[in-house]
mmCIF file of the N, C-alpha and C atoms, coordinates in Angstrom:
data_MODEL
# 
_entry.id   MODEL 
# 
loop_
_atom_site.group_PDB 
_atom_site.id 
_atom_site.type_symbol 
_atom_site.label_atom_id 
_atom_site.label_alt_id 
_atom_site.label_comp_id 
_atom_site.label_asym_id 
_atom_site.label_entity_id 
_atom_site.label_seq_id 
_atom_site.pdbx_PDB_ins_code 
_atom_site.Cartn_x 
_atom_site.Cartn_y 
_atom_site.Cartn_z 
_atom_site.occupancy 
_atom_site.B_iso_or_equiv 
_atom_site.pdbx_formal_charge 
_atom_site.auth_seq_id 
_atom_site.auth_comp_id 
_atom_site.auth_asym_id 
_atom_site.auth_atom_id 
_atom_site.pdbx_PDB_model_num 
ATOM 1   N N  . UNK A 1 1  ? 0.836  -1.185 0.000   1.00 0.00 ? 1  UNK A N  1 
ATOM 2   C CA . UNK A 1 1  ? 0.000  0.000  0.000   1.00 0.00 ? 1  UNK A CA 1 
ATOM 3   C C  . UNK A 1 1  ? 0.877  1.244  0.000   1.00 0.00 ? 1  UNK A C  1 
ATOM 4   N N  . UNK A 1 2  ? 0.253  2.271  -0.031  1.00 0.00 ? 2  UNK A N  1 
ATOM 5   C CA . UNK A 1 2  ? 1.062  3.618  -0.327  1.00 0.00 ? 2  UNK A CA 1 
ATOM 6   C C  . UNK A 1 2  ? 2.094  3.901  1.167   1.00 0.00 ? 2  UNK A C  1 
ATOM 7   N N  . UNK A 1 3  ? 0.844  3.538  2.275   1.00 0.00 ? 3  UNK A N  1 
ATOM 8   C CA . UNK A 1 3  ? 1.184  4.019  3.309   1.00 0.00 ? 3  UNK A CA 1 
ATOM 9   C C  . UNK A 1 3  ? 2.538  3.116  3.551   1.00 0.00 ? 3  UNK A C  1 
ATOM 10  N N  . UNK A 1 4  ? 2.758  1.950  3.634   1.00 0.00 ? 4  UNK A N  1 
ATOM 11  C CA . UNK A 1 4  ? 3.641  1.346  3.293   1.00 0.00 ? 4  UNK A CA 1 
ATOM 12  C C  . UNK A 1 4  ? 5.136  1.769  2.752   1.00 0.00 ? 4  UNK A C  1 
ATOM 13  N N  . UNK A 1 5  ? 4.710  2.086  1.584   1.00 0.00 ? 5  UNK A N  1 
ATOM 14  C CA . UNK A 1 5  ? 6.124  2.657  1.143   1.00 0.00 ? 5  UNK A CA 1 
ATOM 15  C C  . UNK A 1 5  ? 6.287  3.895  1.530   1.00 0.00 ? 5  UNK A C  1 
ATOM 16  N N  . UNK A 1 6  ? 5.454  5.022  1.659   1.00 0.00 ? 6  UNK A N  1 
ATOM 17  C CA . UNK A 1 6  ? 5.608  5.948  2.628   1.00 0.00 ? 6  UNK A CA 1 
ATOM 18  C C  . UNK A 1 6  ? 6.760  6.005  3.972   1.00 0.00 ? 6  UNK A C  1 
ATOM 19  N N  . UNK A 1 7  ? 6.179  5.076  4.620   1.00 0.00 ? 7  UNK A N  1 
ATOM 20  C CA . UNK A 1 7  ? 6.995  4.405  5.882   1.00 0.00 ? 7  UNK A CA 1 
ATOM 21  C C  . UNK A 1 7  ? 7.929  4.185  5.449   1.00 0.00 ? 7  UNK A C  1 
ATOM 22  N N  . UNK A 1 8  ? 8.480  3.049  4.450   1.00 0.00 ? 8  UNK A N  1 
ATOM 23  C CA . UNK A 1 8  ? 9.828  2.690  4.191   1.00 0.00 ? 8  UNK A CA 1 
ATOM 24  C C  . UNK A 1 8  ? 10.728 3.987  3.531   1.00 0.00 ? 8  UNK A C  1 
ATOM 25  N N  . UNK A 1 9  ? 10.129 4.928  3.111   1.00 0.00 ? 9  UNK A N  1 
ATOM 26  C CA . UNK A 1 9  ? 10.925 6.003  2.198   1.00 0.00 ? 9  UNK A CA 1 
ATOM 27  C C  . UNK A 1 9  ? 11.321 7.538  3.310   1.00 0.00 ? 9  UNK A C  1 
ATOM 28  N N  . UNK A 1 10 ? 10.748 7.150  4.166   1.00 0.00 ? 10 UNK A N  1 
ATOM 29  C CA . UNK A 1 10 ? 11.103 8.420  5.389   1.00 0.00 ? 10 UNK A CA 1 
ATOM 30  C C  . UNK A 1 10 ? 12.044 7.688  6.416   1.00 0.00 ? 10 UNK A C  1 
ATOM 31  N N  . UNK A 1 11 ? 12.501 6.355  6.008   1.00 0.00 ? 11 UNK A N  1 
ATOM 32  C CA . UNK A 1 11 ? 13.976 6.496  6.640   1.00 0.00 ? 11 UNK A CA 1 
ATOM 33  C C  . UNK A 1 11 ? 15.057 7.330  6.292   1.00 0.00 ? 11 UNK A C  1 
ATOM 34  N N  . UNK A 1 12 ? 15.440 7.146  4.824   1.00 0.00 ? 12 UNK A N  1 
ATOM 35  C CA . UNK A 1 12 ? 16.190 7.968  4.102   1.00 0.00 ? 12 UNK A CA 1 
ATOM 36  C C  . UNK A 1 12 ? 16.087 8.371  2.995   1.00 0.00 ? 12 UNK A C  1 
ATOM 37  N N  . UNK A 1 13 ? 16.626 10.009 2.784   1.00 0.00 ? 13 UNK A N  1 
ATOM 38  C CA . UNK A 1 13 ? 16.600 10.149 1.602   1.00 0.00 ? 13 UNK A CA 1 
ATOM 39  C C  . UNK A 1 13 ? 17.009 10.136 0.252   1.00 0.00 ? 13 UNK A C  1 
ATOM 40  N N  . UNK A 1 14 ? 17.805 8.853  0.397   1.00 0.00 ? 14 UNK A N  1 
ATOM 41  C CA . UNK A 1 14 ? 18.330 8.731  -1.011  1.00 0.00 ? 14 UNK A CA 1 
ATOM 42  C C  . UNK A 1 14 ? 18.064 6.882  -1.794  1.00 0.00 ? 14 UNK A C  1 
ATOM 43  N N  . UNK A 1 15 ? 17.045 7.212  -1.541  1.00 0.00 ? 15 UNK A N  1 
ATOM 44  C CA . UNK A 1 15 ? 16.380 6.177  -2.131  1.00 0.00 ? 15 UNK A CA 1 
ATOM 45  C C  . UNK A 1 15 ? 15.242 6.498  -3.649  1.00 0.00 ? 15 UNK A C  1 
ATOM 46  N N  . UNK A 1 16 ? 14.804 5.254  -4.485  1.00 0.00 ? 16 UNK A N  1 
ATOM 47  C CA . UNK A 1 16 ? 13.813 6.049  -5.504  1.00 0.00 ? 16 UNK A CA 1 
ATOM 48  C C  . UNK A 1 16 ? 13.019 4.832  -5.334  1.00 0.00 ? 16 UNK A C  1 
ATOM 49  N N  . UNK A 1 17 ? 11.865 4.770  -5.665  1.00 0.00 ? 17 UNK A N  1 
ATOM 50  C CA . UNK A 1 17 ? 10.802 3.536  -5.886  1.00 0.00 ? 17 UNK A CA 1 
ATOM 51  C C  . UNK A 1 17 ? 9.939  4.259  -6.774  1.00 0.00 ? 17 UNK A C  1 
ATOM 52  N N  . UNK A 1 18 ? 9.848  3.130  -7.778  1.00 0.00 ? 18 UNK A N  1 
ATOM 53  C CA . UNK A 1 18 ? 9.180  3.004  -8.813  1.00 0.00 ? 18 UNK A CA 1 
ATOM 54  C C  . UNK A 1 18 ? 8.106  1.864  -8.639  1.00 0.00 ? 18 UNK A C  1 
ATOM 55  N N  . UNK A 1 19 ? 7.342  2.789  -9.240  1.00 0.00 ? 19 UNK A N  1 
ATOM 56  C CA . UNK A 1 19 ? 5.622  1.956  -8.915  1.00 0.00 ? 19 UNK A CA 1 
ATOM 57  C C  . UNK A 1 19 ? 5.216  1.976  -10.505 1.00 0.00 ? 19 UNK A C  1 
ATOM 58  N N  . UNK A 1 20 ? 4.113  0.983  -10.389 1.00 0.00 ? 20 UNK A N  1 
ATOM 59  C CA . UNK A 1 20 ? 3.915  0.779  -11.682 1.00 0.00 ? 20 UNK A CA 1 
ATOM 60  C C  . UNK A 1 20 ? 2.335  0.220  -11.858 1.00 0.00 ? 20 UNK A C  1 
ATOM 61  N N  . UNK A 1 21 ? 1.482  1.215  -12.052 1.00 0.00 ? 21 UNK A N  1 
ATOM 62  C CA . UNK A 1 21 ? -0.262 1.248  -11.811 1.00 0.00 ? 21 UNK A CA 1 
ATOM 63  C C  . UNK A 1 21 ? -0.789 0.984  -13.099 1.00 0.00 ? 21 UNK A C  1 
ATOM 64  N N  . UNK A 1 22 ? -2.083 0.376  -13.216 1.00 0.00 ? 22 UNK A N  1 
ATOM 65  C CA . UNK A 1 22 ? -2.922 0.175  -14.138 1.00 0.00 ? 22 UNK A CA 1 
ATOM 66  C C  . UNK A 1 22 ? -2.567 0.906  -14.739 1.00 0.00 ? 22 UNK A C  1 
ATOM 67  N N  . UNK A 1 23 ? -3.616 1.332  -15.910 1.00 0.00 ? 23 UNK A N  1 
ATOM 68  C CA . UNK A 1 23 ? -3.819 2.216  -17.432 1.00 0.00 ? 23 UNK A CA 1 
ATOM 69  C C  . UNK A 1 23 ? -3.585 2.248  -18.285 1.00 0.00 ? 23 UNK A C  1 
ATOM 70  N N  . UNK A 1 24 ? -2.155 1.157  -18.624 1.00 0.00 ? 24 UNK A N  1 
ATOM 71  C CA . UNK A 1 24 ? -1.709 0.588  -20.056 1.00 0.00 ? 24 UNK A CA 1 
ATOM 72  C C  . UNK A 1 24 ? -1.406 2.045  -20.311 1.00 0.00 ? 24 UNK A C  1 
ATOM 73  N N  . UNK A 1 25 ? -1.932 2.832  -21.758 1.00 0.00 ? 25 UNK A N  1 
ATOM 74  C CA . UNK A 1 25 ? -1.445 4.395  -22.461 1.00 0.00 ? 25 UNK A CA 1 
ATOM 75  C C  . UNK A 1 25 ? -2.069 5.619  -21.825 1.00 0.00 ? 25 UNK A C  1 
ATOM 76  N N  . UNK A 1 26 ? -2.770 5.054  -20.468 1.00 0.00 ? 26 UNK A N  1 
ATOM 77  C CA . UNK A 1 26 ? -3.148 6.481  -20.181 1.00 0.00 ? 26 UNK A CA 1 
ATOM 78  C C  . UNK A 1 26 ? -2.932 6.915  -19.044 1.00 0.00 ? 26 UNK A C  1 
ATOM 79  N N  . UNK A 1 27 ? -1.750 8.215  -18.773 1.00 0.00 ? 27 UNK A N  1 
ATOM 80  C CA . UNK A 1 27 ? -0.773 8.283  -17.220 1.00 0.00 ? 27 UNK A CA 1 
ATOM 81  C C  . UNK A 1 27 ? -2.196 8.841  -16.807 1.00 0.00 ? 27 UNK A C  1 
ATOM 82  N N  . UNK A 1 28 ? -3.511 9.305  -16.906 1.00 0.00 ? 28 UNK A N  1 
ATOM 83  C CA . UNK A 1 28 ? -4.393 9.540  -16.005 1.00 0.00 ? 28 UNK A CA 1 
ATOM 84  C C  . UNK A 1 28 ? -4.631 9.140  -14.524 1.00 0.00 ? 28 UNK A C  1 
ATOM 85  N N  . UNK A 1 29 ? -4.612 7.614  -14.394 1.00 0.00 ? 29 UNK A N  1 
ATOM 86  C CA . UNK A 1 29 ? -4.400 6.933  -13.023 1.00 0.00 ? 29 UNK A CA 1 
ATOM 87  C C  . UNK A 1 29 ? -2.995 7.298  -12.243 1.00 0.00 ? 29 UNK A C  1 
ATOM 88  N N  . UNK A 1 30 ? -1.654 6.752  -13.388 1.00 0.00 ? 30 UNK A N  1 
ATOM 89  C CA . UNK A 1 30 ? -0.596 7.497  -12.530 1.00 0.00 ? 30 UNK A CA 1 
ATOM 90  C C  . UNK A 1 30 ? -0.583 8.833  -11.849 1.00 0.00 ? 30 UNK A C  1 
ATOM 91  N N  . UNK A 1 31 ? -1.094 9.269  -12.871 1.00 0.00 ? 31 UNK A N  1 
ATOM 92  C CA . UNK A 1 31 ? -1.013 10.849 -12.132 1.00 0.00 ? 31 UNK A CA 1 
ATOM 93  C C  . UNK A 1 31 ? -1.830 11.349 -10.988 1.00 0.00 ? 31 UNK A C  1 
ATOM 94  N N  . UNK A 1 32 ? -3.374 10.651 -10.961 1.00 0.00 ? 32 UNK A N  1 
ATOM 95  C CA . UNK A 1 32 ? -4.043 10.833 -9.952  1.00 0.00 ? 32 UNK A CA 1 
ATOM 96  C C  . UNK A 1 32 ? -3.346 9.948  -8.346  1.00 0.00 ? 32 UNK A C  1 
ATOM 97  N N  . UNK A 1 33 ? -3.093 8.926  -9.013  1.00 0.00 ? 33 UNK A N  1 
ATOM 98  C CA . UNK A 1 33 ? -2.124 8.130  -7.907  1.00 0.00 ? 33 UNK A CA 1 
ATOM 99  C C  . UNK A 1 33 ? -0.887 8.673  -6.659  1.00 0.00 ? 33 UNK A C  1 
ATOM 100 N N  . UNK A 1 34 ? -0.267 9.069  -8.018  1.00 0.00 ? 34 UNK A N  1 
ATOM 101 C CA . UNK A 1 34 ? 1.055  10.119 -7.089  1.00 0.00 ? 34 UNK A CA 1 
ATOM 102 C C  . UNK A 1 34 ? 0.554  10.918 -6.746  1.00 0.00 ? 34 UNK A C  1 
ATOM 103 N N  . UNK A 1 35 ? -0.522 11.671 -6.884  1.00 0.00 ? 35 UNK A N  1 
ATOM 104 C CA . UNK A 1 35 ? -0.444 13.280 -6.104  1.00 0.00 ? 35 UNK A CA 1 
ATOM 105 C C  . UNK A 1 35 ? -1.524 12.306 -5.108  1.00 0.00 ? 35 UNK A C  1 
ATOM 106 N N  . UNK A 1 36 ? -1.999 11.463 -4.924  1.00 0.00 ? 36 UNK A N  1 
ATOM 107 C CA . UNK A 1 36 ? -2.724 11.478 -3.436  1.00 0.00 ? 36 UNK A CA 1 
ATOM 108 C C  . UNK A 1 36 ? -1.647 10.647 -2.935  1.00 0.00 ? 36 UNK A C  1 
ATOM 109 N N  . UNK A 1 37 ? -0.654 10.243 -3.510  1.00 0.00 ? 37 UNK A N  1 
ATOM 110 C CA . UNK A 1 37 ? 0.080  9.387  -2.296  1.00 0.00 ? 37 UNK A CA 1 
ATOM 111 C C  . UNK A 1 37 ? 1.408  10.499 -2.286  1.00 0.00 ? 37 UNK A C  1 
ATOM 112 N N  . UNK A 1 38 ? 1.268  11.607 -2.277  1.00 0.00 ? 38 UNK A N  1 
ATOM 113 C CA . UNK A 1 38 ? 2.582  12.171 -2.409  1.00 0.00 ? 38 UNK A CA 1 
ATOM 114 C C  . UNK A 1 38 ? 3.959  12.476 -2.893  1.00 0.00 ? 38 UNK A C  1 
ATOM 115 N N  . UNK A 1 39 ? 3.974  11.699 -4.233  1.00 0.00 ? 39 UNK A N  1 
ATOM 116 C CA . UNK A 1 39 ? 4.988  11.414 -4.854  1.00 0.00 ? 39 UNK A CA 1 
ATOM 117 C C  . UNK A 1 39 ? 5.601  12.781 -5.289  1.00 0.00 ? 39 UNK A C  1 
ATOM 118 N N  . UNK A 1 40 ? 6.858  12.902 -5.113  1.00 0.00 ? 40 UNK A N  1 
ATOM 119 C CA . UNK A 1 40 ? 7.223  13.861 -5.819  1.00 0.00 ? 40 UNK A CA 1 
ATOM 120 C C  . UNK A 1 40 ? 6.967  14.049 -7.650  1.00 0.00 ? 40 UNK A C  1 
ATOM 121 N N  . UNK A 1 41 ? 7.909  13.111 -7.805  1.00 0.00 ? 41 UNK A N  1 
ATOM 122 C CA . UNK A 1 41 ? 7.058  13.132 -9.298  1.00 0.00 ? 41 UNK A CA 1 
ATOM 123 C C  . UNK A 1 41 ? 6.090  11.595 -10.238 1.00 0.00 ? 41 UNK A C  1 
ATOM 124 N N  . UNK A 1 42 ? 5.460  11.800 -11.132 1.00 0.00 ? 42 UNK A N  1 
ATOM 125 C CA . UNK A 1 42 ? 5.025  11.041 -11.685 1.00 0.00 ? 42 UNK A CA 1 
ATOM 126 C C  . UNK A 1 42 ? 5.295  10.606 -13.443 1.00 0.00 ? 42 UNK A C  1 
ATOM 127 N N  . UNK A 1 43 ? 5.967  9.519  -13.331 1.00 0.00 ? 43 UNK A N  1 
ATOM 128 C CA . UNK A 1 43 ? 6.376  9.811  -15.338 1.00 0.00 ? 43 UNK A CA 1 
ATOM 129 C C  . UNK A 1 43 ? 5.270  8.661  -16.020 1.00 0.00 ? 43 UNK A C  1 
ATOM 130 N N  . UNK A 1 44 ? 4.670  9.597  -16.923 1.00 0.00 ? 44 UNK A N  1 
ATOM 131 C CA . UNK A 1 44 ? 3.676  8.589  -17.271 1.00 0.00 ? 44 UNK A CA 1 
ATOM 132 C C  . UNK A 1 44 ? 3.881  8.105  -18.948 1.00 0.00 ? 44 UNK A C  1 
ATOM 133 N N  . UNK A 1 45 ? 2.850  7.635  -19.395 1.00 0.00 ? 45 UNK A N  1 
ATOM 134 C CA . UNK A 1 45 ? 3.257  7.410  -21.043 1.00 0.00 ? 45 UNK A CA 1 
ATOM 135 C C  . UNK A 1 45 ? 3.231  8.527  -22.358 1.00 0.00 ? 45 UNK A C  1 
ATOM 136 N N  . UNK A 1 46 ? 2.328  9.368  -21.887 1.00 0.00 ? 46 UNK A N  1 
ATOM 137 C CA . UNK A 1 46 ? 2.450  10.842 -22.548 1.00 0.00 ? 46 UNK A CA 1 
ATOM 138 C C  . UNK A 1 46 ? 3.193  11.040 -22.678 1.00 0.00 ? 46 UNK A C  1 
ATOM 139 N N  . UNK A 1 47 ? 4.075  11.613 -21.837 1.00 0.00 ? 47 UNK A N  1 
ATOM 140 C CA . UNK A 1 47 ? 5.263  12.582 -21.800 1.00 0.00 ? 47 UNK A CA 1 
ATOM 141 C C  . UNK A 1 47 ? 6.665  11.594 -21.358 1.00 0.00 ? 47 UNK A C  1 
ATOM 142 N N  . UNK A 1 48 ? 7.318  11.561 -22.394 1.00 0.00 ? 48 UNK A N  1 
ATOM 143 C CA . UNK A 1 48 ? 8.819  10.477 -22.585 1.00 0.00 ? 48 UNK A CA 1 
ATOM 144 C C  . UNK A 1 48 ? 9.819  11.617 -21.625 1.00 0.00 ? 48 UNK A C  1 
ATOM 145 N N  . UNK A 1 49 ? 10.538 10.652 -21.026 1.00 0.00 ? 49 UNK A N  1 
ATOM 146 C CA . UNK A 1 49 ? 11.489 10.555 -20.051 1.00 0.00 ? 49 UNK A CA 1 
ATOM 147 C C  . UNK A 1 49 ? 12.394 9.562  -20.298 1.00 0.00 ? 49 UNK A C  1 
ATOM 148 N N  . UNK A 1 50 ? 13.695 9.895  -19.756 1.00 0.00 ? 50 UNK A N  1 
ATOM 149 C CA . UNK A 1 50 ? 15.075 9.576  -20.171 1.00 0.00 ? 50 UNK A CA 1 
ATOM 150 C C  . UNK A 1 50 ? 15.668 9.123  -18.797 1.00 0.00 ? 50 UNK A C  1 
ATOM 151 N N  . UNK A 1 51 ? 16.226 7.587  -18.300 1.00 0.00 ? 51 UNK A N  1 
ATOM 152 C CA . UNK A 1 51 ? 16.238 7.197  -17.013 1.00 0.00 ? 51 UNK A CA 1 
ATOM 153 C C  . UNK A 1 51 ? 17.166 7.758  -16.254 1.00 0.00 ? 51 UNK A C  1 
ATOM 154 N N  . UNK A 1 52 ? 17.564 9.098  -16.803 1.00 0.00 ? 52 UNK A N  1 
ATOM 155 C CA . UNK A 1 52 ? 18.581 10.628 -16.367 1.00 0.00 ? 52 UNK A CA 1 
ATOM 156 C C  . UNK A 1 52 ? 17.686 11.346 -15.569 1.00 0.00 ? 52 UNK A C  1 
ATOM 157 N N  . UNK A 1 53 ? 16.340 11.329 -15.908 1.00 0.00 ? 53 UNK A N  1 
ATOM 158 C CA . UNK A 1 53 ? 15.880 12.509 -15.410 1.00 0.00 ? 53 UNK A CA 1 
ATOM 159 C C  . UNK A 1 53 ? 15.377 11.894 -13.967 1.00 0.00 ? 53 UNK A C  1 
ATOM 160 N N  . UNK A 1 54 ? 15.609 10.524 -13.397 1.00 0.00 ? 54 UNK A N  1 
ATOM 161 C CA . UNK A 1 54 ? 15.613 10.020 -11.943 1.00 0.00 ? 54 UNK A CA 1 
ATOM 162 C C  . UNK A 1 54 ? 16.633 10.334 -11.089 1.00 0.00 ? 54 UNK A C  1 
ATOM 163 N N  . UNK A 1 55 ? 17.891 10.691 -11.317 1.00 0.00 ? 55 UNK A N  1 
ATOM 164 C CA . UNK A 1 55 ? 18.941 11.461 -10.704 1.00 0.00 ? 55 UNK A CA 1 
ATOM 165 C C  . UNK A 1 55 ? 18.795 12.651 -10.135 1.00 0.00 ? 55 UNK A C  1 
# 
């Protein structure tokens, strides 16, 4: 669950977790996902990202 990794990610901060939610081509769910669980960011299938921009 969110709360879950929540917990595990406020030990420290230099960690990343990648989640990976329903929707097949549409980041709609991702995006609603991360902003209620707090994610800093969300990369969905719309908009291409380069595994640089996780650094």
């Amino acid at each position: 669950t969110c709360d879950r990794i929540k917990q595990s990610a406020s030990g420290t901060k230099r960690r990343v977790f990648i989640i990976e939610t329903m929707g097949g081509y549409c980041g709609y769910l991702a995006s609603v996902g991360g902003l209620a669980a707090g994610a800093d960011a969300a990369y969905i299938f719309e908009e291409s990202f380069d595994i640089r921009d996780l650094q």
